[in-house]
N, C-alpha and C positions, 0 to 999 in steps of 0.2 A: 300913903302920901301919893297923888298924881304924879305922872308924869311930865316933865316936858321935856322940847326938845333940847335945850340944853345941858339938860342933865344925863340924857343917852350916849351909851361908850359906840355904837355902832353905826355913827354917821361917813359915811363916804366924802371919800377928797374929791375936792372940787375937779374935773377936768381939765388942764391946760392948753390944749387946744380942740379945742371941740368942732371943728371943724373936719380936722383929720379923724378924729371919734366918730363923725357921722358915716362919713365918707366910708371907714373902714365897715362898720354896721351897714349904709345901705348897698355895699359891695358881699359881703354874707348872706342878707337878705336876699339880692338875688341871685348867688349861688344855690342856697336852697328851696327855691320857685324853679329854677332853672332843672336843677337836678328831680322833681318833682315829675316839672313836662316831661323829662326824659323818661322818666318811670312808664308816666300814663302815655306817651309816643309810644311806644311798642305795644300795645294792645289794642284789639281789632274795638269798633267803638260797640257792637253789640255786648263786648263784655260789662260797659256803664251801666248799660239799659236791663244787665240780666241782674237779678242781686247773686249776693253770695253769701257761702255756707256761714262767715262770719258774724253774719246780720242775724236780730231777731227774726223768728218767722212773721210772727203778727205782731205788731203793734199796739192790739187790743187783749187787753188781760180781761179773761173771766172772772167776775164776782166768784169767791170758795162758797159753797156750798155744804152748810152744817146737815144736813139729811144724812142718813147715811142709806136708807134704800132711795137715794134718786138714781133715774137711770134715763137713757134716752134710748125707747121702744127701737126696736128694728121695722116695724109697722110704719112707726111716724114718718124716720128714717127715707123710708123707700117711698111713702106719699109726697116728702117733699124732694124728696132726689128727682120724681117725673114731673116735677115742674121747678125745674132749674129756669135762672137766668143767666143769658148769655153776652146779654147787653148790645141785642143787634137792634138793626133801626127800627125794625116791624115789632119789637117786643113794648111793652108797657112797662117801666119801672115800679108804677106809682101802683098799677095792678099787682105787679107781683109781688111788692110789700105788703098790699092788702089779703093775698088770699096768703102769704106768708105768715101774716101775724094768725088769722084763721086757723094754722092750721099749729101753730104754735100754742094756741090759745085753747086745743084741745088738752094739754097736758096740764095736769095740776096735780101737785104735790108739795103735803104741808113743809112748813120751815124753807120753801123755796123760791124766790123771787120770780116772777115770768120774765121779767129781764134778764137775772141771769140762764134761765132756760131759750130767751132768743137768742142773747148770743153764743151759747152753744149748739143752734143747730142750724144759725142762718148758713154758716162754711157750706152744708149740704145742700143748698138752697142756691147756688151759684157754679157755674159750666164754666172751665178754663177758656 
């Protein structure tokens, strides 16, 4: 049988003065905004801009990989570690994704996506 509302034991009483309801509520509210600033007041603002240990590292999840001899070469490794990107003005993005995917695209092995092989080696591919 549906429900309705009239038939439910768990309706709340009406408020009486809803007024002073509010009042009391937007007086809470901002006690706990208040008490918040005060939290983030005492810390230096480079701590916003730094993450912390709490947070994920990366944001971006690797496809699993069913292979079981995949590996990523220490060869490859260190060919794309000397042409890191550092993201300065003199550099080319659009180049470095290109001779990135290049060099990416050396590797091949069965049952293994090349996508999930870029994103396991672009990290190396990029200078703090």
């Amino acid at each position: 049988m549906p429900s309705t509302r009239s038939s439910e034991d768990n309706l709340e009483q009406p408020i009486d003065e809803i007024e002073r309801f509010l009042h009391i509520r937007r007086q809470v509210e901002r006690i706990h905004a208040q008490m918040a600033l005060a939290h983030n007041a005492n810390r230096p603002l480079k701590d916003f801009a730094v993450p912390s240990q709490d947070e994920p590292h990366s944001s971006i999840v690797n496809p699993t990989i069913q292979a079981n001899n995949f590996e990523l070469k220490p060869s490859l490794l260190q060919i794309v570690q000397q042409n890191q990107f550092s993201g300065n003005s003199t550099e080319d993005p659009n180049l470095h994704l290109s001779v990135f995917v290049q060099f990416a695209d050396t590797l091949k092995c069965n049952g293994v996506d090349p996508e999930a092989i870029r994103l396991r080696l672009f990290p190396f591919s990029l200078r703090d």
